[in-house]
N, C-alpha and C positions, 0 to 999 in steps of 0.2 A: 504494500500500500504506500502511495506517497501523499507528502501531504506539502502543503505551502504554505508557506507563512508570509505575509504581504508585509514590505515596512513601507511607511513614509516616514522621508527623511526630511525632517525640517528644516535643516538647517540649507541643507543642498537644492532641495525642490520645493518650499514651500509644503501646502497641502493637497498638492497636487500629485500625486504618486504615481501616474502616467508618463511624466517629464522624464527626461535622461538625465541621469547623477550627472554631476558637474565634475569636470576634472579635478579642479580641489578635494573633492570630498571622495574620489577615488582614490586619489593620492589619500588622504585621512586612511581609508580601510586598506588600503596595501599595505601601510604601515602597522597598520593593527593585527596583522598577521594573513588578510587576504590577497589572492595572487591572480592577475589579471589571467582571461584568457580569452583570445578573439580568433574567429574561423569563421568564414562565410557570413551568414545573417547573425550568428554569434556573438554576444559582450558579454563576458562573465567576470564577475569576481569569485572563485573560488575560496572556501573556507580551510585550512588544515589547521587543525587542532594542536597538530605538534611545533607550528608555528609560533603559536603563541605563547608556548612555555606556559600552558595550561596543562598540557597533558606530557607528564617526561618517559621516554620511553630509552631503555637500556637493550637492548640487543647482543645477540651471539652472533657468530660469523656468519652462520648459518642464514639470519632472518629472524629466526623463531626470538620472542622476548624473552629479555633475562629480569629485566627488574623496570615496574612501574608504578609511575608517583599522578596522580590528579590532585592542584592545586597543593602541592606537598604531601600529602596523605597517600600509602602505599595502597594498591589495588591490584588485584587478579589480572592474573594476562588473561583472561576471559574478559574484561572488561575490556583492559582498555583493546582488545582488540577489537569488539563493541563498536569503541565509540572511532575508532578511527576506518571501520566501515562505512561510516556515516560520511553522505557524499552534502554539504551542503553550500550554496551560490547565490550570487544577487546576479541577476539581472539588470543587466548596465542598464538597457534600454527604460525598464517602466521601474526599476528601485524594488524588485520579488524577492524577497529571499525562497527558495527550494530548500528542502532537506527531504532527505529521505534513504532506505535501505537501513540494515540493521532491525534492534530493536525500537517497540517505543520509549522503552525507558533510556535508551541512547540516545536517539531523535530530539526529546524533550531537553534533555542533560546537552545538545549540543545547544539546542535554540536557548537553553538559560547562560550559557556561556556569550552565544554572540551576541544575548541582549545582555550582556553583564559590561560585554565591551565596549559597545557603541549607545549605554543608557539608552533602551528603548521601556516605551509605559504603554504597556498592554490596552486595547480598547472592548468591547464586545467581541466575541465569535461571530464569526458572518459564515454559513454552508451555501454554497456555491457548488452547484453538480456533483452534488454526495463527496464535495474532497472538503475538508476541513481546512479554514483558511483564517488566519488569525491577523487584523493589523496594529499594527506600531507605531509609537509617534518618536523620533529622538531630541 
């Protein structure tokens, strides 16, 4: 199942959340730990978790985890392999955040993270074609 999570970004777009991020405030979440990516009709801002020294991961040569910390706190390489399934992106174009794959409790634990980062305050749920879509104001 995937699901969406709408932000509007204030400061970049006003309350208009159809408009295209502004380059300023691209630059802002690159810095934050997201990473552009553009292909054809394409603008992403990509999320990784391990970016942002939220999620520390230690590793063997191999690949497989040896030792992992969320927010300093040690956790299960079941988790954090969890959460770093978790594929989630803004949408240059209209300002979407996507997440999705994994669990939901990973999904949820990533969306409190990126709203941890870019202070976002939650509005009503809005259901739009049975997908669950939540917006944001920053």
């Amino acid at each position: 199942m995937r699901y969406n999570y709408v932000l509007k970004f204030k400061k970049a777009m006003g309350d208009d959340y159809m408009r295209k991020l502004t380059d300023a405030r691209i630059k802002e979440l690159e810095a934050l730990g997201f990473k552009r990516w553009i292909k054809d009709d394409y603008d992403r801002l990509y999320f990784n978790i391990e970016n942002t020294k939220i999620l520390h991961v230690e590793r063997y040569h191999s690949g497989n985890i040896n030792w992992a910390t969320l927010n300093g706190e040690p956790i299960t390489h079941a988790d954090a392999n969890r959460l770093l399934a978790v594929k989630a992106y803004v949408n240059v174009r209209n300002g979407e955040l996507v997440i999705h794959g994994s669990r939901e409790e990973a999904r949820s634990h990533i969306k409190e993270e990126i709203s941890k980062l870019i202070d976002l305050e939650e509005k009503p749920d809005k259901t739009i074609n049975s997908q669950e879509t939540r917006t944001f104001l920053v």
